[in-house]
N, C-alpha and C positions, 0 to 999 in steps of 0.2 A: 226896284229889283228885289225879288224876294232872296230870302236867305234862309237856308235848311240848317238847321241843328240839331246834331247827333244827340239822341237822350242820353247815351253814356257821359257819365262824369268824364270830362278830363283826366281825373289820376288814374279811371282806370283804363283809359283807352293807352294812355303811356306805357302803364304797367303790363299791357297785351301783347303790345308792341315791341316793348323790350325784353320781353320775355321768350318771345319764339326764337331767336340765335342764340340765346345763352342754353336752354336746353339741348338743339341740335347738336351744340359741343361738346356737351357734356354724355349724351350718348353714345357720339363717337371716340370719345374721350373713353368712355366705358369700353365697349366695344375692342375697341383697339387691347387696352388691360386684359379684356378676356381671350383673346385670340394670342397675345403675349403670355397669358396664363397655360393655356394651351400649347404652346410651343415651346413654353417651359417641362411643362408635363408629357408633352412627346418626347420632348428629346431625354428627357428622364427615364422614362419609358424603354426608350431603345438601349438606352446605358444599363440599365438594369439587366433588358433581354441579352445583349453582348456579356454582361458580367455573369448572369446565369447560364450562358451558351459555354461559359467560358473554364465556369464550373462543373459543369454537367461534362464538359470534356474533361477536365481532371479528376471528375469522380469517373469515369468511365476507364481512364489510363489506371487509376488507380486500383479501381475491381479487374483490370486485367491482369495488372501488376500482381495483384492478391492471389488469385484466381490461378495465374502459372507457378507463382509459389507454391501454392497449395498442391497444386498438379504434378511440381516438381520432389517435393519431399515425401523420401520411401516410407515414411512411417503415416501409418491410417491415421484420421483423423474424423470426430464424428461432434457435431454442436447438435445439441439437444435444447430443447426449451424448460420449464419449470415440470411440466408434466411427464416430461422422459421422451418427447416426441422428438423427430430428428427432423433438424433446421437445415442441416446440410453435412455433407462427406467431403472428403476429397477423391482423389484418383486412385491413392491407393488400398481406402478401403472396397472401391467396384473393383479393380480389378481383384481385391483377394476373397469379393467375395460371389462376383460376377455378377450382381445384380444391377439393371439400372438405376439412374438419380434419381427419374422423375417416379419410381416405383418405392423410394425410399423416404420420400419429400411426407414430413407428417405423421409419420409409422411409427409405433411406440418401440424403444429400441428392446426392449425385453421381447418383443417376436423375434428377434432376431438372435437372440441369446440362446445356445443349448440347453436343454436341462433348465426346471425349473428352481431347485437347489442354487444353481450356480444364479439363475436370475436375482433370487432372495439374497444370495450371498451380495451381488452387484447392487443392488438396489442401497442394500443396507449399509453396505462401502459408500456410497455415494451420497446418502443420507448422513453418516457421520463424517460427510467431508474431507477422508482420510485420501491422501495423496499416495500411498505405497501402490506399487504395482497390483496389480491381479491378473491369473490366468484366467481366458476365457477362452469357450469358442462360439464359433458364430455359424448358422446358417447359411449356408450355400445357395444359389439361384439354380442349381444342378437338385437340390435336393439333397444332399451332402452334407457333410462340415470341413470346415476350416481348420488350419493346423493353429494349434496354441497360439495365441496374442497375448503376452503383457502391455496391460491396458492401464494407464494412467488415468485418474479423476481431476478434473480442474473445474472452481466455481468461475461461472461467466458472470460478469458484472454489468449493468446497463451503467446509461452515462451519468445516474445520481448517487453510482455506487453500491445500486443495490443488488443482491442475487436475481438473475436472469435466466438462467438455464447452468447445465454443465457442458465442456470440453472433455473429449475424453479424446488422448491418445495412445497407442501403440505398436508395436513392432514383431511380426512372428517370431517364433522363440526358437524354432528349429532349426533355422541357420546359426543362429548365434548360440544354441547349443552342443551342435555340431560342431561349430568353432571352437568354444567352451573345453569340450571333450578331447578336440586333437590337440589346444594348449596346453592341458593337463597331462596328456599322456608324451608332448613334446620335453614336456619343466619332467614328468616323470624318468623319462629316459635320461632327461640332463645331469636330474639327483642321480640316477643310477652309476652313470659313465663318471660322477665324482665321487661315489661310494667306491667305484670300483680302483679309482685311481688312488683313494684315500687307501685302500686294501692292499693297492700292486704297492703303494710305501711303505704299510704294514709289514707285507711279506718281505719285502727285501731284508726291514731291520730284521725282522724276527730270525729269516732264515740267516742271516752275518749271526747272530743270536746264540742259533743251534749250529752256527760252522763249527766255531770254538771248541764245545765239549764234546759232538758226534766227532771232530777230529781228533779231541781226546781218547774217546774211547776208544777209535779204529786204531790208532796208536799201541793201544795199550795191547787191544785185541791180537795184533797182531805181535807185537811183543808176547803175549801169552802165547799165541801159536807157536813159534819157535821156542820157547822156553819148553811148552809139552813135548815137543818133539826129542829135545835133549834128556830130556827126564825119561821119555819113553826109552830111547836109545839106551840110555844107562839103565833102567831097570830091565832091560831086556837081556843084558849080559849080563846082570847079577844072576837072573833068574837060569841062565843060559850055564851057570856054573862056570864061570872065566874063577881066574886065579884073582889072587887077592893085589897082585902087582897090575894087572888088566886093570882092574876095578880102579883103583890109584890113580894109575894114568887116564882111564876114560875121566875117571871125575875131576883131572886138572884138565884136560881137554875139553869135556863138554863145559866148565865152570857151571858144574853143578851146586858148588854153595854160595858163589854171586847169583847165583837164577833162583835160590832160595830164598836166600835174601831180599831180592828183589818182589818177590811173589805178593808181602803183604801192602806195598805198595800200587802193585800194579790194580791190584785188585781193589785196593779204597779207592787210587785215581778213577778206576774203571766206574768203580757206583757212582763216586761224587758224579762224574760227566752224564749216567745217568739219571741221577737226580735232578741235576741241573736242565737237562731235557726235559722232566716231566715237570719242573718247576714254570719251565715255559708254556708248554703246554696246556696246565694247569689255570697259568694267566692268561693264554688267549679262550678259554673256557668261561674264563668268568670276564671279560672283556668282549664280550659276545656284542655285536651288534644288535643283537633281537630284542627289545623291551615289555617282550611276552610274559615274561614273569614280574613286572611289577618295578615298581623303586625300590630301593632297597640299600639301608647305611653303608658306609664303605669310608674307606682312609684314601681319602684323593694325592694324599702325598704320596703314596705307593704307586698308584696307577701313574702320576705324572712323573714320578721316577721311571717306571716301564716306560713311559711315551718318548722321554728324552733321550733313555738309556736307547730304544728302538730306532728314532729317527737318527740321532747319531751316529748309528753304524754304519750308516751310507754315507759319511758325514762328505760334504763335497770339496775339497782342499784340504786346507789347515785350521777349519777354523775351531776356535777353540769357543766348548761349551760349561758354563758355570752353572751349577745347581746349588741350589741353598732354601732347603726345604725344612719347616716346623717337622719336628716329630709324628704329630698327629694333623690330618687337615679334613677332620670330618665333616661330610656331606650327605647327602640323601639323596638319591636317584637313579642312574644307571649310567653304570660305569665304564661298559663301552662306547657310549655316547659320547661321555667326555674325555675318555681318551684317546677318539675320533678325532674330538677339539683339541686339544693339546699337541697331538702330532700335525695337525693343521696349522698353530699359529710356530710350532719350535718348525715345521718345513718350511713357512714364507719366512722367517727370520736368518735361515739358511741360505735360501734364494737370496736374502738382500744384502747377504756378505758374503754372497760366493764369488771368486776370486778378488776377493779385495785384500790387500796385505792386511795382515792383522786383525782380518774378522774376528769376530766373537758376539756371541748371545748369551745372556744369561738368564735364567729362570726361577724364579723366589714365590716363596708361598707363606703365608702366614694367619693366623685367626684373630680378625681385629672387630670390636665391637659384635660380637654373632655372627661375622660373616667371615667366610674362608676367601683369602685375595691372593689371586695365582696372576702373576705376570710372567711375560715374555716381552723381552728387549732385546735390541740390537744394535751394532755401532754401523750400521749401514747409513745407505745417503736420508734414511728419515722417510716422511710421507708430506708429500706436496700440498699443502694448503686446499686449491682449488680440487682435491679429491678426498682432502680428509673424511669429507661426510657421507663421503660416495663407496665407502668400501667395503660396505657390508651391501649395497645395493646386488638384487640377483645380474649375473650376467656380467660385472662389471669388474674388469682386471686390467692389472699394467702390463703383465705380460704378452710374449708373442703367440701367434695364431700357433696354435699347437701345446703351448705348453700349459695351457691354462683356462677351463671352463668360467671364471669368474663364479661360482659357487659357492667354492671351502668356505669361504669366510661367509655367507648366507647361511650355508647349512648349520654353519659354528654357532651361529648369533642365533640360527631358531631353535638348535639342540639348548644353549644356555638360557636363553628365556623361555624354553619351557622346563626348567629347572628351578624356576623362580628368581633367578640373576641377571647379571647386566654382563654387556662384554663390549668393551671400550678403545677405542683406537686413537692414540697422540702421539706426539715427539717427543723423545730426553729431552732434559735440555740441553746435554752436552753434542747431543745429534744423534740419528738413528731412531728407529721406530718402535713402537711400544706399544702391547694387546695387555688389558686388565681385565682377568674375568674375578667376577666377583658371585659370591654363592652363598645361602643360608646356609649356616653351619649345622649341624645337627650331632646329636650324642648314635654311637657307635653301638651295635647292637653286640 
């Protein structure tokens, strides 16, 4: 029987053999790793798309979020890039200027600026980085302009910090000028109606002032009257040729040598009470409110004697008022002003011990280190803590609706600092409230 013999070697017909299932493994072995690769990398895949779906919604919540703010605040706003080109607006610069976004998108904002003046001016604003307002106005979509805008400059910063463009925002001016204007002329009438109430205090003392000696002299005057008349009577019968026994008896009758007597009296009283009117007078002349004429030296102890003497007169109960004034208390300024202040702090020292048993205020002046220090005190219930700092504030008072602007003491505090002084409000210590104005002394001309 014959026998065939394969020419291949033995080892390698083994090594054939055993080699074709170890590879098929090992491909599917692969295979499988890459199909596992891949379903790694999809499902990564879709994780990313969901995480960017997911972003892409909150940047979109977010630009809305941005977007109605921006829409919702009244003041204009305009992002420009490095070159002055406009990036974007908000709402309220189309409507104040009518024009559309998509016609503003890219547009150098200097077309849009009035006047080439005011361009240069903005440009060069914005080049030197200065934050301060500026008025501008802008170009219309009518063809027109816009009412004044104070426009704010802000450097825009990209995300390495570095300049990007500008922010510019602002606000028209003419409503807020308009406002401006009727605040001014509201605070002006308020100064007003507290000049005038500081005035009707004035007038009260002044005219208790001139009650005094005008009632002296009507006194006197009238006393003269009748004294003439008797004099006339009697010299009318001398003249009349009566007997010398007539004449005797009219002149114990009319007391003609008591009315003689009397005559150099009546007639000094009569001047002094006139003097003493024109010495008032006199003082509310140079106590003028108007500071038309300039500053000007002056003995502040005098005027704050008139102030105390004046507000006094009204005085409201019992309450008793001490004065204790340096001889001289020169200052420099205008002297109606501060004797404006003066009957302002001696009236609220008034107010704060009006019917209290045993009120009293008293008022001291003295020249210490260059400077004149005039106080007003009083034994009242003091100033409350939680408003010590508050009372010079405008508008702000303890008292009731009516009785009190919350000014005096605002207008006191700006008349003396612009004097060049301070004017101070604390407690004794023994209780009761206390104003320290203090002032640069100055030599008396």
């Amino acid at each position: 029987m014959a026998t065939y013999a394969d020419p291949r070697p033995s080892s390698a017909y083994d090594f054939a053999g055993a080699a074709e299932p170890d590879t098929a493994s090992a491909q599917e072995t692969a295979w499988i790793e890459v199909i596992r690769k891949m379903e790694e990398v999809y499902s990564d895949l879709i994780s990313y798309e969901v995480e960017l779906e997911e972003k892409n919604t909150a940047l979109e919540e977010a630009q809305r979020f941005i977007n109605s703010v921006l829409s919702a605040v009244s003041d204009i706003l305009i992002v420009c890039d490095q070159r002055g080109q406009i990036l974007q607006v908000n709402l309220a610069f189309l409507r104040l200027t009518g024009h559309a976004e998509v016609d503003l998108f890219e547009r150098p904002l200097e077309d849009l600026l009035v006047g080439d003046i005011e361009t240069l001016r903005l440009c060069s604003w914005i080049d030197s980085g200065s934050g301060a307002d500026r008025e501008v106005r802008f170009h219309s979509a009518d063809g027109g302009q816009t009412e004044p805008v104070a426009l704010n400059c802000a450097t825009r910063l990209d995300h390495r910090g570095l300049p990007a463009g500008i922010v510019l925002t602002g606000r028209p001016v003419g409503e807020l000028r308009r406002a401006y204007e009727a605040l001014k002329q509201a605070q002006a009438q308020l100064v007003q109606q507290e000049k005038m109430a500081s005035l009707g205090r004035l007038i009260a003392g002044v005219a208790h002032e001139l009650n005094n000696p005008i009632s002296f002299v009507y006194g006197n005057v009238h006393a003269l009257s009748k004294y003439s008349e008797r004099i006339g009577t009697y010299l009318d019968a001398i003249h009349g040729g009566c007997s010398e026994a007539m004449r005797e008896k009219l002149r114990t009758e009319l007391r003609i040598d008591a009315t003689l007597s009397d005559l150099p009296a009546l007639i000094e009283g009569t001047a002094e009470g006139a003097q003493r009117v024109a010495e008032i007078v006199r003082s509310l002349k140079r106590l003028s409110f108007s500071s038309a004429g300039g500053p000007e030296s002056f003995d502040l102890a005098e005027v704050a004697g008139k102030a105390v003497q004046w507000s006094a007169s009204g005085n409201r109960g019992n309450t008793a008022v001490g004065v204790e004034l340096a001889e001289k208390l020169p200052v420099r300024g205008n002297a109606g002003q501060l004797h404006q202040v003066i009957v302002n702090l001696v009236e609220n020292a008034l107010d704060a011990v009006a019917g209290r048993p045993g009120g009293h205020i008293s008022v001291s002046g003295s020249v210490n280190a260059g400077h004149v220090v005039l106080t007003v005190e009083d034994n009242g219930a003091g100033i409350a803590d939680d408003i010590l700092t508050r009372v010079f504030d405008p508008f702000f008072t303890t008292k009731p609706v009516g009785k009190g602007t919350g000014l005096g003491l605002w207008i006191s505090y700006g008349i003396v600092r612009d004097h060049g002084g301070s004017l101070e409000a604390d407690n004794r210590p023994g209780g009761g409230g206390r104003f320290t104005m203090t002032l640069p002394s100055a030599a008396l001309d």
